[in-house]
DSSP file (Angstrom, degrees, kcal/mol; ACC not computed):
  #  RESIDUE AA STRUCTURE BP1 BP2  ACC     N-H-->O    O-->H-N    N-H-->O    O-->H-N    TCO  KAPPA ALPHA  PHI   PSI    X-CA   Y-CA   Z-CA
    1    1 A X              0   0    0      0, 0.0     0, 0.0     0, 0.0     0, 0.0   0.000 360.0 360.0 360.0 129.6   -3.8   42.2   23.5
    2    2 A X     >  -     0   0    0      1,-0.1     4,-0.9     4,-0.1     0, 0.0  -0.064 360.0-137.6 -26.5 135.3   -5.7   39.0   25.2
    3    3 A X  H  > S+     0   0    0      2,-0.2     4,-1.8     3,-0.1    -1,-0.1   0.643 109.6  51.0 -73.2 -29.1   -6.3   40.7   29.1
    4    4 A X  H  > S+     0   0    0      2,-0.2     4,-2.8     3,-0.2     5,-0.3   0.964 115.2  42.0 -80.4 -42.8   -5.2   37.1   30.6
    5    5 A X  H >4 S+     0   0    0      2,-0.3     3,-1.3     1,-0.2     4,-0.5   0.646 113.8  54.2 -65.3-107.7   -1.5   37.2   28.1
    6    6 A X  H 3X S+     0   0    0     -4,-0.9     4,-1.2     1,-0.4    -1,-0.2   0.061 111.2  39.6-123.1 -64.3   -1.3   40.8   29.0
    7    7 A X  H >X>S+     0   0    0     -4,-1.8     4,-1.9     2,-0.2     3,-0.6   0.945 118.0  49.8 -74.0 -58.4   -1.4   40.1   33.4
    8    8 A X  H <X5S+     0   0    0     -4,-2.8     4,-5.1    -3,-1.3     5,-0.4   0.978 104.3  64.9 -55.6 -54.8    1.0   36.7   33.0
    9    9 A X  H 3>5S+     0   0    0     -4,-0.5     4,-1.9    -5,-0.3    -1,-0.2   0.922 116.1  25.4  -6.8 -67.4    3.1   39.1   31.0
   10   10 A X  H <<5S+     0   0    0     -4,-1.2    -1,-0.2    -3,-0.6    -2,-0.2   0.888 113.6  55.1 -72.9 -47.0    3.6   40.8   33.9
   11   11 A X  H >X5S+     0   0    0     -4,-1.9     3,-2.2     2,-0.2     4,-1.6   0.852 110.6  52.1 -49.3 -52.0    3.2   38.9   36.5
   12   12 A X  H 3X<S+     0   0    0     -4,-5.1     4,-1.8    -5,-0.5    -2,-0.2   0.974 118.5  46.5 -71.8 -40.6    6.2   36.5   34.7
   13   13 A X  H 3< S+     0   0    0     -4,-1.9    -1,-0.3    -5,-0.4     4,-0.2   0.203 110.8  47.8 -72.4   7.2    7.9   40.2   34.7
   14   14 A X  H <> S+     0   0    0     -3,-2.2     4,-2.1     2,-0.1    -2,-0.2   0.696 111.7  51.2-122.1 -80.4    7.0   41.2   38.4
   15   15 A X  H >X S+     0   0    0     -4,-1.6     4,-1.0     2,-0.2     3,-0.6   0.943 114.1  41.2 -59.1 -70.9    8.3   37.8   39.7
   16   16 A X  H 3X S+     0   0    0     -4,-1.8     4,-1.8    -5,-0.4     5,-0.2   0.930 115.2  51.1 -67.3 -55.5   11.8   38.1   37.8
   17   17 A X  H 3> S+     0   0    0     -4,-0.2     4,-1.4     2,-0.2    -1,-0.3   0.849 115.2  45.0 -32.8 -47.0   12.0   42.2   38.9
   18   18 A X  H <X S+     0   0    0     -4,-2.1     4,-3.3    -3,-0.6     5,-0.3   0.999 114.3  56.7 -72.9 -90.6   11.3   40.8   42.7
   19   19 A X  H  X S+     0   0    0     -4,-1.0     4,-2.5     1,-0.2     5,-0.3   0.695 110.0  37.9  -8.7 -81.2   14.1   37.9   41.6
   20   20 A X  H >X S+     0   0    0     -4,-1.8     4,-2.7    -5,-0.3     3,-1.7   0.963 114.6  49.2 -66.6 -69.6   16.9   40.1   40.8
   21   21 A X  H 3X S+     0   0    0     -4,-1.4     4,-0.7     1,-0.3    15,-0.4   0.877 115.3  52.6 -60.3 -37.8   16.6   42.7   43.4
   22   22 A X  H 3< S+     0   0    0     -4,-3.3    -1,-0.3    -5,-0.2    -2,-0.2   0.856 116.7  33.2  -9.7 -68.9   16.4   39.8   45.7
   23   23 A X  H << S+     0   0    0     -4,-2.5     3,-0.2    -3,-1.7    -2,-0.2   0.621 122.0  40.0 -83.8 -29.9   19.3   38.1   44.6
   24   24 A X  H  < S+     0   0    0     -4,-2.7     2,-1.1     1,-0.3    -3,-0.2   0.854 108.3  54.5-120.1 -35.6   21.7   40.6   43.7
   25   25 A X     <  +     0   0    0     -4,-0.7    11,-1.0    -5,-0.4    -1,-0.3  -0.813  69.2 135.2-114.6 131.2   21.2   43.4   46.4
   26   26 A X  E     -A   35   0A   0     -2,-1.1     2,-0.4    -3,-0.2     9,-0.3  -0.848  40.7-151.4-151.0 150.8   21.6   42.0   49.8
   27   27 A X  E     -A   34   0A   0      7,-1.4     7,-1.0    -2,-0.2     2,-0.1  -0.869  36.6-114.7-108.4 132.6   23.4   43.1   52.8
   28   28 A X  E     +A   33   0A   0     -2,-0.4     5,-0.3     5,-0.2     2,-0.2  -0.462  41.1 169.9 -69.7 168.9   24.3   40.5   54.7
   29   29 A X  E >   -A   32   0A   0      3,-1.9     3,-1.8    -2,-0.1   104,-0.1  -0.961  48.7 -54.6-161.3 165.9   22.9   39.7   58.4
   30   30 A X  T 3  S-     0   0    0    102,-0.4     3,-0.1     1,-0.3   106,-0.1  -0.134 127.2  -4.6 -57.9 119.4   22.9   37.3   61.0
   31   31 A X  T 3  S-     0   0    0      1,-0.2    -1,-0.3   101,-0.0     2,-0.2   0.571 136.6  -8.9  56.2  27.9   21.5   34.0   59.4
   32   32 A X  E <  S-A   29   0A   0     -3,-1.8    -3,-1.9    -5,-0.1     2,-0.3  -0.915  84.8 -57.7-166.6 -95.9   20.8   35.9   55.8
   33   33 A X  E     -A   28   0A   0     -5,-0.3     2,-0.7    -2,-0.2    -5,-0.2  -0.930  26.2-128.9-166.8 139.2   20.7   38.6   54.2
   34   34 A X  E     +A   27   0A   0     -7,-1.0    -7,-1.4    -2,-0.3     2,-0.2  -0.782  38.1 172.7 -78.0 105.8   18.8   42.4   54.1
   35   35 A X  E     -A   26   0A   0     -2,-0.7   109,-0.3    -9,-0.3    -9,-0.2  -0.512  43.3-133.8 -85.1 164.4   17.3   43.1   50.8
   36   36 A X  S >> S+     0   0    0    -11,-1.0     4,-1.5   -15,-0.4     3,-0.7   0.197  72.5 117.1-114.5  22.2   15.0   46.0   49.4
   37   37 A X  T 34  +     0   0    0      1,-0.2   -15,-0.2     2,-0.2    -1,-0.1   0.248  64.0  65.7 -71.5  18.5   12.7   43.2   47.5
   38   38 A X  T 3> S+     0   0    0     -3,-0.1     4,-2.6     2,-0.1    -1,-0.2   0.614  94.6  54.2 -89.9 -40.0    9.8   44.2   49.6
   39   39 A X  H <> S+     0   0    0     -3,-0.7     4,-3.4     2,-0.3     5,-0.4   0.948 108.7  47.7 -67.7 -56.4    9.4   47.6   48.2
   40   40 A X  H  X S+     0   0    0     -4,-1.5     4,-0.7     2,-0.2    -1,-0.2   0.840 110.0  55.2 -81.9   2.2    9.2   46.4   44.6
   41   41 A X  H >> S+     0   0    0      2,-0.2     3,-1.8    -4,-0.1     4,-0.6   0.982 113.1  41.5 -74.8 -64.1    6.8   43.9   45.9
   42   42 A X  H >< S+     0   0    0     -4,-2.6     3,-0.5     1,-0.3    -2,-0.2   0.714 114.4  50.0 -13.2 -54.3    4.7   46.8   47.3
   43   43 A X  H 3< S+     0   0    0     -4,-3.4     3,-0.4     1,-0.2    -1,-0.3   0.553 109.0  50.8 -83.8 -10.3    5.1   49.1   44.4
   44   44 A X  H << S+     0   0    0     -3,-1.8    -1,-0.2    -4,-0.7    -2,-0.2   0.335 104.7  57.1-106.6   4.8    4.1   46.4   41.8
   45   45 A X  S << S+     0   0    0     -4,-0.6    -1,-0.2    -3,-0.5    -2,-0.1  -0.178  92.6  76.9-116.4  43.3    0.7   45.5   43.9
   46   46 A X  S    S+     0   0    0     -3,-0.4   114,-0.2   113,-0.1    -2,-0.1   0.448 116.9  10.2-107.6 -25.0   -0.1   49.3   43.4
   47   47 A X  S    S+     0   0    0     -4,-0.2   114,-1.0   113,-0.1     2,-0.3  -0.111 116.7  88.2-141.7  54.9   -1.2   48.8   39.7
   48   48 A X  S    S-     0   0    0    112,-0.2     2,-1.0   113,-0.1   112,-0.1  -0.997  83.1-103.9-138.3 132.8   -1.3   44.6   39.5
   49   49 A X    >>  -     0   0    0     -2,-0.3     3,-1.5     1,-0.1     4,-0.8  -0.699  30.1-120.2 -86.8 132.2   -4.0   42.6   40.2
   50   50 A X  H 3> S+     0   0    0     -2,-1.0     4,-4.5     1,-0.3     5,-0.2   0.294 106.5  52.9 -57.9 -54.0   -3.8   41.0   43.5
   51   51 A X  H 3> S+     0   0    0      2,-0.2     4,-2.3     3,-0.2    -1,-0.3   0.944 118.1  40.4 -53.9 -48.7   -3.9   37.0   42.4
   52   52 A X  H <> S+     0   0    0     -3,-1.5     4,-2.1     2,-0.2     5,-0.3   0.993 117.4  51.7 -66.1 -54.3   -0.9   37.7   39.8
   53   53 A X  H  X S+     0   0    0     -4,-0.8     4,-1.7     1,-0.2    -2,-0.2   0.905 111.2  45.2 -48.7 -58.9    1.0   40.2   42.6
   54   54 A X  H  < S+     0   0    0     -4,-4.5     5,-0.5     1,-0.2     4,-0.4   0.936 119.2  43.7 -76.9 -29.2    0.9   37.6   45.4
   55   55 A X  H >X S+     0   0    0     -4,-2.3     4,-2.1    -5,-0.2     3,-0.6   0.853 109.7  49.7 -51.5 -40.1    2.0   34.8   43.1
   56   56 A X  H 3< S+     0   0    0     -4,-2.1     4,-0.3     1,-0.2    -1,-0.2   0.477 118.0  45.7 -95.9  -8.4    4.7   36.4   41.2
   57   57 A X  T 3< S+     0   0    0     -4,-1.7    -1,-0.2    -5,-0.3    -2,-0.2   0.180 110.3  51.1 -99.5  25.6    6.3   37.7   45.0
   58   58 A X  T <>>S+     0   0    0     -3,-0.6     4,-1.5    -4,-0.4     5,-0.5   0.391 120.4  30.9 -87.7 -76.5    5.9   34.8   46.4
   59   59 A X  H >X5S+     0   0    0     -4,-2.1     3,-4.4    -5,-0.5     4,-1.5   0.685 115.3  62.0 -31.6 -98.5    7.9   32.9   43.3
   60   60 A X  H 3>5S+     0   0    0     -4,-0.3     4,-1.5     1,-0.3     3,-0.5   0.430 119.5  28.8  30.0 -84.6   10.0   36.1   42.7
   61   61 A X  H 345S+     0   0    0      1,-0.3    -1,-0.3     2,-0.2    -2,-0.2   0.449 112.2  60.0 -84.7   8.5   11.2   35.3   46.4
   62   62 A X  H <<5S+     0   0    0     -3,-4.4    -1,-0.3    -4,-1.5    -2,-0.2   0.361 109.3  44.9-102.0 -37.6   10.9   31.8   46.6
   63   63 A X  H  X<S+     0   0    0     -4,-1.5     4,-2.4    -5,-0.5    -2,-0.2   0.835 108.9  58.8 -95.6 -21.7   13.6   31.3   43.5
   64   64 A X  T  < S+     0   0    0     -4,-1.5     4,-0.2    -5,-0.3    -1,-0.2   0.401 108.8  44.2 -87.2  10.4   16.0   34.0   45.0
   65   65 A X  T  4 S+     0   0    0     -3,-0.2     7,-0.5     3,-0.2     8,-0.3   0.213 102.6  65.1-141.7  -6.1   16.3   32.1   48.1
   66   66 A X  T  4 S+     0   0    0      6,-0.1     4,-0.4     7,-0.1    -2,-0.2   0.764 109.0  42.2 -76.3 -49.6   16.7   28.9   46.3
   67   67 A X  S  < S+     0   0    0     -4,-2.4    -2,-0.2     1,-0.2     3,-0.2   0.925 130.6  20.4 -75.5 -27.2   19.9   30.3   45.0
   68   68 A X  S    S+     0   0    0      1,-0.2     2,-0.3    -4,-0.2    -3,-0.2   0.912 137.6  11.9-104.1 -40.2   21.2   31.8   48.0
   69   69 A X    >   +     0   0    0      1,-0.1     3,-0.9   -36,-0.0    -1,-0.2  -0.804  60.5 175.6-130.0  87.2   19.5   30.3   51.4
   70   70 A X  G >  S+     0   0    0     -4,-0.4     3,-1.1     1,-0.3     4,-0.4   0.635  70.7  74.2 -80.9 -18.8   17.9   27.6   49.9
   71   71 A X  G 3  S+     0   0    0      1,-0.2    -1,-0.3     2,-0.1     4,-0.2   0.538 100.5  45.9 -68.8   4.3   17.0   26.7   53.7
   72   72 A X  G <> S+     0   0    0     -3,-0.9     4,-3.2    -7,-0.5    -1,-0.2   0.355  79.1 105.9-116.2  -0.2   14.5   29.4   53.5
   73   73 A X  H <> S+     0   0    0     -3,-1.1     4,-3.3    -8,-0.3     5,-0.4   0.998  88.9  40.6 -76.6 -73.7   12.7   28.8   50.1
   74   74 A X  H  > S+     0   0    0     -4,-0.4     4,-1.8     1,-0.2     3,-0.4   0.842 108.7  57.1 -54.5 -40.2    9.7   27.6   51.5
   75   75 A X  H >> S+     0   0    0      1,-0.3     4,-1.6     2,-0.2     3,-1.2   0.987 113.9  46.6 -39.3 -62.0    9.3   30.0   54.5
   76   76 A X  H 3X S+     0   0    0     -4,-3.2     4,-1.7     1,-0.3    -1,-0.3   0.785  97.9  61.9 -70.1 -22.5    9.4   32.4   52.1
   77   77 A X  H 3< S+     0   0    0     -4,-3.3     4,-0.3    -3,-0.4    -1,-0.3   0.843 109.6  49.7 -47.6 -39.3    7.1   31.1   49.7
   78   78 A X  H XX S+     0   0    0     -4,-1.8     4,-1.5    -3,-1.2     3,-1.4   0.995 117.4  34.3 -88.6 -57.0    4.6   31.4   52.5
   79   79 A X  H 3< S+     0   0    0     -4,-1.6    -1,-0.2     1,-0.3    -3,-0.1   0.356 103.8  67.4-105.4  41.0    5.2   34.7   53.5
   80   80 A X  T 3< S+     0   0    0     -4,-1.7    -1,-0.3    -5,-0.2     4,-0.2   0.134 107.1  45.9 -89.8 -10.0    6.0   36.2   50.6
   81   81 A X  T <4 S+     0   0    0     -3,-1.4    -2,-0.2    -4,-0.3     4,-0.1   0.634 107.4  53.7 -99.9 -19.2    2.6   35.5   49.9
   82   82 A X  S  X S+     0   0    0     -4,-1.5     4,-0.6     3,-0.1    -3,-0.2   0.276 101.8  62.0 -94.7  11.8    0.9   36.7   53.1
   83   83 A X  H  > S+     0   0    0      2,-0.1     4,-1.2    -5,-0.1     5,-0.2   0.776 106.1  37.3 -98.4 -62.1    2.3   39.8   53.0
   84   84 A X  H  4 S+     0   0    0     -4,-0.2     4,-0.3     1,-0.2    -2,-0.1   0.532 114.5  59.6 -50.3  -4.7    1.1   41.1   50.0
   85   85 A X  H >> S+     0   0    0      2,-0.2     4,-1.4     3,-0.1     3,-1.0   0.785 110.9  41.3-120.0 -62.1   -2.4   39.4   50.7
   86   86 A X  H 3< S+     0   0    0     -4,-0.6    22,-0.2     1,-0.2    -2,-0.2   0.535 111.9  55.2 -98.5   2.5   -2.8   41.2   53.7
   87   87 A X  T 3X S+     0   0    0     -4,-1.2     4,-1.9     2,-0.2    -1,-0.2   0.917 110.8  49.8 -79.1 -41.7   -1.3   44.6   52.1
   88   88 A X  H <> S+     0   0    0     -3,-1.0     4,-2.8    -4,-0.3    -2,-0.2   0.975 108.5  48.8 -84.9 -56.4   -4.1   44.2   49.5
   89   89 A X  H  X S+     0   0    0     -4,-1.4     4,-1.2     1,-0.2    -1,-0.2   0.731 114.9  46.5 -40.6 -27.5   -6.8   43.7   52.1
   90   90 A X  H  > S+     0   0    0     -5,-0.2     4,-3.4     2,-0.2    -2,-0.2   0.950 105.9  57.7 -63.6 -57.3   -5.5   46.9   54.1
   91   91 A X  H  < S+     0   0    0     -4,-1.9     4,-0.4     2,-0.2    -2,-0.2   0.869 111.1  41.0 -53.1 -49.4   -5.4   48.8   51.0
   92   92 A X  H >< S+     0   0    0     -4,-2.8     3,-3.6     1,-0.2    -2,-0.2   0.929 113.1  55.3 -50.0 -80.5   -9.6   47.9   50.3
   93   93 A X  H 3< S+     0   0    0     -4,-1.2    -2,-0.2     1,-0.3    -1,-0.2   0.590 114.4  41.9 -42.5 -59.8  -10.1   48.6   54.0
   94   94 A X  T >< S+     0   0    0     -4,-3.4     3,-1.5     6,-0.1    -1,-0.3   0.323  74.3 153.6 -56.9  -6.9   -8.3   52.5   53.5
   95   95 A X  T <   +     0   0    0     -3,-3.6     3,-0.1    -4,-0.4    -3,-0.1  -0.043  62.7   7.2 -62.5 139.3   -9.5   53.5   50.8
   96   96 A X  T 3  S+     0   0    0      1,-0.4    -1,-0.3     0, 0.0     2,-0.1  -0.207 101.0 123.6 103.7 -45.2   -9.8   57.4   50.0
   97   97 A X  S <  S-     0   0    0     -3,-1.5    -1,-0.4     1,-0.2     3,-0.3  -0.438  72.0-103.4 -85.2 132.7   -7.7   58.0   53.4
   98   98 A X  S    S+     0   0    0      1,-0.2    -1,-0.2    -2,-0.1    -4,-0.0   0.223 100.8   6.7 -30.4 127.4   -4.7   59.8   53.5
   99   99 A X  S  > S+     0   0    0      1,-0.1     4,-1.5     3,-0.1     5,-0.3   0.984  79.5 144.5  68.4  28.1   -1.2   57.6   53.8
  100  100 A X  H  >  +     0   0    0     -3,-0.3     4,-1.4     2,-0.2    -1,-0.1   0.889  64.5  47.0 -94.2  -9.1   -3.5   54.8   53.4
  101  101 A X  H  > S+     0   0    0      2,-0.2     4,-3.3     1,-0.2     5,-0.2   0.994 112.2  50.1 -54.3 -70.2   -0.3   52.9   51.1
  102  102 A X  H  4 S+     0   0    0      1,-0.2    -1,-0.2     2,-0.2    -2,-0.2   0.688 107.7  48.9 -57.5 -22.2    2.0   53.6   53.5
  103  103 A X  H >X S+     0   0    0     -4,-1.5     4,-1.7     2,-0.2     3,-0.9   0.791 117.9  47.2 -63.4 -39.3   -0.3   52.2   56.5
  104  104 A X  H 3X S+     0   0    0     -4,-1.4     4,-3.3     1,-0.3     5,-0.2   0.961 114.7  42.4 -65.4 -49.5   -0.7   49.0   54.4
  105  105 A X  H 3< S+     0   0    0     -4,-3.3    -1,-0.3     2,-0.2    -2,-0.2   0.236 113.2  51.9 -94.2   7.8    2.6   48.9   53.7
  106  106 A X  H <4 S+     0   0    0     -3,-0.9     3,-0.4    -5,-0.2     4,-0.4   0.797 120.0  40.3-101.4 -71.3    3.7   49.7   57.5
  107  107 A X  H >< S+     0   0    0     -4,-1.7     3,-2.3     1,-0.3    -2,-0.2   0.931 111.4  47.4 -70.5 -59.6    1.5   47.0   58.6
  108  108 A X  G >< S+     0   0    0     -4,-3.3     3,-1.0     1,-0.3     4,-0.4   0.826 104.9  64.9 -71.0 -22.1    1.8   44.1   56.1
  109  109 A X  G 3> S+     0   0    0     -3,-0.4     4,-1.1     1,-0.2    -1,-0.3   0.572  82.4  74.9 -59.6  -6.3    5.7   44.3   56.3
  110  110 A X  G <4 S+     0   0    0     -3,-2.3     4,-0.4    -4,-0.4    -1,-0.2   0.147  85.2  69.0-101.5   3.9    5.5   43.4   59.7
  111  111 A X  T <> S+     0   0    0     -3,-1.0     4,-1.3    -4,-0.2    -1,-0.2   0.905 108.8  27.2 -57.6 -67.9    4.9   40.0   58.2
  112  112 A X  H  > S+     0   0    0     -4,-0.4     4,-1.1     1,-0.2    -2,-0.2   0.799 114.8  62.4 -79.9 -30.4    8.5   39.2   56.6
  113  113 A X  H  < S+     0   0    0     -4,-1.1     4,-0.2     2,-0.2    -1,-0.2   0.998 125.2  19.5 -77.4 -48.0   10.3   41.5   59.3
  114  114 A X  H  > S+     0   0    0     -4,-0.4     4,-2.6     1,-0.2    -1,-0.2   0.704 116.7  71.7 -95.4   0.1    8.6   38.5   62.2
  115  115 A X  H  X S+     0   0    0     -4,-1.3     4,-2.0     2,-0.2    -1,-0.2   0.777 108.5  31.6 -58.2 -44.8    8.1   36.0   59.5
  116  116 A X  H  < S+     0   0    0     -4,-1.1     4,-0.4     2,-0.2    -1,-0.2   0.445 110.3  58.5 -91.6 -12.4   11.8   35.7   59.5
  117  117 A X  H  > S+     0   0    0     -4,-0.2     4,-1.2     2,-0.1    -2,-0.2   0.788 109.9  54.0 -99.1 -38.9   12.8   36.3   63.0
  118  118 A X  H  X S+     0   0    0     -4,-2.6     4,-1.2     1,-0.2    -2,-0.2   0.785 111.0  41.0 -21.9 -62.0   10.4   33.3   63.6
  119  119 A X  H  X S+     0   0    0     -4,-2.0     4,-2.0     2,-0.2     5,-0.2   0.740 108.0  60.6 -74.4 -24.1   12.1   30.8   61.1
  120  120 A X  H  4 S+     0   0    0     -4,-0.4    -2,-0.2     2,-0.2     4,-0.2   0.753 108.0  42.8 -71.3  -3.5   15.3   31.8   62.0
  121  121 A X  H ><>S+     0   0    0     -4,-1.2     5,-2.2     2,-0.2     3,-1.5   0.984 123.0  39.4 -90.5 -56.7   14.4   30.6   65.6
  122  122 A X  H 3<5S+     0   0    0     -4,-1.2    -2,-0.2     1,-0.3     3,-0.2   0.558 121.3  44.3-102.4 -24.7   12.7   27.4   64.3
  123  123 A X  T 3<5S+     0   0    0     -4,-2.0    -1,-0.3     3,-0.2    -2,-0.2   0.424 124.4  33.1-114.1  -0.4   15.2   26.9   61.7
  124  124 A X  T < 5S-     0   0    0     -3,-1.5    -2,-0.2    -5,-0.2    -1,-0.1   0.228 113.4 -97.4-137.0  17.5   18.2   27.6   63.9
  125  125 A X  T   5S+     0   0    0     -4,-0.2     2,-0.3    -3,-0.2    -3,-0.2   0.727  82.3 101.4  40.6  53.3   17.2   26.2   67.8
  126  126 A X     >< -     0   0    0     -5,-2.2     4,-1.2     1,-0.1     5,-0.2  -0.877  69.9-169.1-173.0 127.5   16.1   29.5   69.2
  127  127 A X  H  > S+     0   0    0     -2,-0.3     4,-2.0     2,-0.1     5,-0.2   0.934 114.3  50.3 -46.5 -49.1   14.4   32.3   70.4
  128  128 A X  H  > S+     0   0    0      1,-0.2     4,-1.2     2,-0.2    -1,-0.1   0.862 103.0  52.8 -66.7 -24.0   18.0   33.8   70.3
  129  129 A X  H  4 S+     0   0    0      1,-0.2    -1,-0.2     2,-0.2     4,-0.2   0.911 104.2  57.7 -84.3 -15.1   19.0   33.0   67.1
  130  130 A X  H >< S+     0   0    0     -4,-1.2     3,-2.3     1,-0.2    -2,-0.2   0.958 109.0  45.6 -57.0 -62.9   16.0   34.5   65.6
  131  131 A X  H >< S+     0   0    0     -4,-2.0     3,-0.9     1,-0.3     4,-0.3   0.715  93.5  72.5 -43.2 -26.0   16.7   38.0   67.3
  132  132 A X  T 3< S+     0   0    0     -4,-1.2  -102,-0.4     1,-0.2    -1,-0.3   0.698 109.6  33.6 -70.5 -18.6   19.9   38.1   66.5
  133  133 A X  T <> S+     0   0    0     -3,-2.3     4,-1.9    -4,-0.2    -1,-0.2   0.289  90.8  89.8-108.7  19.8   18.7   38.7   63.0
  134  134 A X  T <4 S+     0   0    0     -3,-0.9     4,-0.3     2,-0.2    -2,-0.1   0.341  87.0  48.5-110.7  -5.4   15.9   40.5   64.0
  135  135 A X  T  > S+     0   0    0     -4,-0.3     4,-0.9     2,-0.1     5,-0.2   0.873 115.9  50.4-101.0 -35.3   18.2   44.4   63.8
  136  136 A X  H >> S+     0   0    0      2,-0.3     3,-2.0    -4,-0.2     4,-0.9   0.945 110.0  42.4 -37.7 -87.4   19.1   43.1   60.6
  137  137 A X  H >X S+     0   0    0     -4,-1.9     4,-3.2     1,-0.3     3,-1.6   0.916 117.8  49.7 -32.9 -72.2   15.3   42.3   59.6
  138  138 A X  H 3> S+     0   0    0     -4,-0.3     4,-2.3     1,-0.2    -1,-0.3   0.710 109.1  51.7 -62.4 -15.6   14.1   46.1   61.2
  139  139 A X  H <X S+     0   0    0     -3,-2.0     4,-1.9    -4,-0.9    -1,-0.2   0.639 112.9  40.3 -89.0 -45.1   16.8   47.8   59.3
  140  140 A X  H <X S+     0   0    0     -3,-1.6     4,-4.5    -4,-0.9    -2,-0.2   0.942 110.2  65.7 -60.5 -42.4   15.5   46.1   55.9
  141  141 A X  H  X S+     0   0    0     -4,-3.2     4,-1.3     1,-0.3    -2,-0.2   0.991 115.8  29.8 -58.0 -61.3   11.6   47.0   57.7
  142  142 A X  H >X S+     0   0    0     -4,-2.3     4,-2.4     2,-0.2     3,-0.7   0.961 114.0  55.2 -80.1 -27.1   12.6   50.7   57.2
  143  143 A X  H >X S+     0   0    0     -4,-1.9     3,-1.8     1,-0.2     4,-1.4   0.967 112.5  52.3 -54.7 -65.7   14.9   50.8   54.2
  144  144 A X  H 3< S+     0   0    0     -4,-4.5     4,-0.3     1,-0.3    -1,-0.2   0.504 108.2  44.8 -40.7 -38.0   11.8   49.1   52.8
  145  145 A X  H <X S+     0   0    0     -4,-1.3     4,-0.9    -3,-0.7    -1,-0.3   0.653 110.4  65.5 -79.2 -36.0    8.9   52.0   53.9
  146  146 A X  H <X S+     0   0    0     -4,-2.4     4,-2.2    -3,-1.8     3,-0.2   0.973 103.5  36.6 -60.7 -45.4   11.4   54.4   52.7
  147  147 A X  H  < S+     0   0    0     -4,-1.4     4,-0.4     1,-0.2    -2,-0.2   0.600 118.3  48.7 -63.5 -13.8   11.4   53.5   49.3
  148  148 A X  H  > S+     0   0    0     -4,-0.3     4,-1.4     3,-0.2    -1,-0.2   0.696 113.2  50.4 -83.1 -20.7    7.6   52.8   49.1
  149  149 A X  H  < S+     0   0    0     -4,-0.9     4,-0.3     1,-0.2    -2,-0.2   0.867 119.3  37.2 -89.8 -40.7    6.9   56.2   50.8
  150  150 A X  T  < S+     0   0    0     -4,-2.2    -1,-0.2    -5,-0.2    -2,-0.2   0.554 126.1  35.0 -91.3  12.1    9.1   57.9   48.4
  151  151 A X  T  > S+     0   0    0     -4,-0.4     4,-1.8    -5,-0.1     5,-0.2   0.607  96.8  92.4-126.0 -49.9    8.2   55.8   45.0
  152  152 A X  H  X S+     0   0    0     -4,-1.4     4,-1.8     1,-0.2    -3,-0.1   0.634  81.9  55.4  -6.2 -50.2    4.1   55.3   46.1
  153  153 A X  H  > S+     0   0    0     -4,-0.3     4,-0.7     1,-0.2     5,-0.3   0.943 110.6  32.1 -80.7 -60.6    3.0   58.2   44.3
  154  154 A X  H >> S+     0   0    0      1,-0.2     3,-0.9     2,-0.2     4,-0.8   0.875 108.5  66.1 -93.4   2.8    4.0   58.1   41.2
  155  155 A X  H 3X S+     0   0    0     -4,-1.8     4,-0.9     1,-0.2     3,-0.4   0.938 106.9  55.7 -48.5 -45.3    3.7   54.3   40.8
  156  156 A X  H 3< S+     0   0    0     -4,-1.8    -1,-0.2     1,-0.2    -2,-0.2   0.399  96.3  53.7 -37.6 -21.6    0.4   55.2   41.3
  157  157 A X  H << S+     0   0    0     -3,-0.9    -1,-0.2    -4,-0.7    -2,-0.1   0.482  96.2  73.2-101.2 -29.1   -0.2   57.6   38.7
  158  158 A X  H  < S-     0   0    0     -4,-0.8    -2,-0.2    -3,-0.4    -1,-0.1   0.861 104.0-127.0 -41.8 -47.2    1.0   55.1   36.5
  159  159 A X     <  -     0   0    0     -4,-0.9    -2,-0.1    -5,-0.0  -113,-0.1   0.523  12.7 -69.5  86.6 139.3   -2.1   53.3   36.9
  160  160 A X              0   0    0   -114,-0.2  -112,-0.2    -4,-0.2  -113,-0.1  -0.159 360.0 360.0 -83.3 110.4   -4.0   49.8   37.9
  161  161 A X              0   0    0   -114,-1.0    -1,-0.1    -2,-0.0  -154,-0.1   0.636 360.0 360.0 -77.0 360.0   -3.6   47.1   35.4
């Protein structure tokens, strides 16, 4: 199979996995809602290449937030795309070192978790109202590190497309 078919393939299959888990579990929380789409963004830039990964989680989360907080679609276009970006760059930087997923994936989540307490202040006329979702946001921040810490490994064994 064509190498270019093979990665849109996927990518178009990335971005709709990132879509659903998006859309359809969510907790709610002050000014939106706690999801685990972070994780399967993490676990699908373990064997994706990087251009297709940050595009298809950026869409992914960009369309699931059209349907539900459509006031958020662009925020999240944008840092649904710097998080994985700077995940991927971590990743280079660690290689060979122990934990080095989970350090990436410690560090670049700390994108969306102040990415979001950010817009909700800007989107919502406040420092406060952005903290007020901001136990919400750290609650997501670990749900998220658990399931990458416990899934990591054998996405990994799986192998790099």
């Amino acid at each position: 199979m064509n190498s270019k078919v093979k990665s849109l393939s996927i990518g178009a299959l990335m971005m709709a996995a990132v879509f659903v888990v998006t859309t359809y579990i969510q907790v709610p929380i002050p000014l939106g809602y706690f999801n685990v789409g972070n994780s399967v963004i993490i676990l699908f830039c373990l064997f994706f290449r990087h251009p297709y990964a940050i595009v298809a989680s950026s869409l992914g989360s960009g369309l699931a937030d059209l349907l539900t907080y459509p006031v958020y679609t662009i925020p999240t276009v944008l840092i649904k795309a710097a998080f994985p970006l700077l995940f991927f760059f971590l990743l280079k930087k660690l290689k060979g070192r122990k934990l080095s997923v989970i350090i990436a994936a410690a560090v670049s989540t700390l994108i969306p978790l102040f990415g979001y307490t950010l817009t909700g202040a800007f989107l919502y006329g406040g420092l406060a109202a952005g903290i007020a979702q901001f136990p919400g946001l750290l609650l997501e921040y670990a749900a998220n590190l658990v399931i990458i810490a416990a899934l990591s490994e054998p996405v990994k064994r799986i192998g790099r497309l």
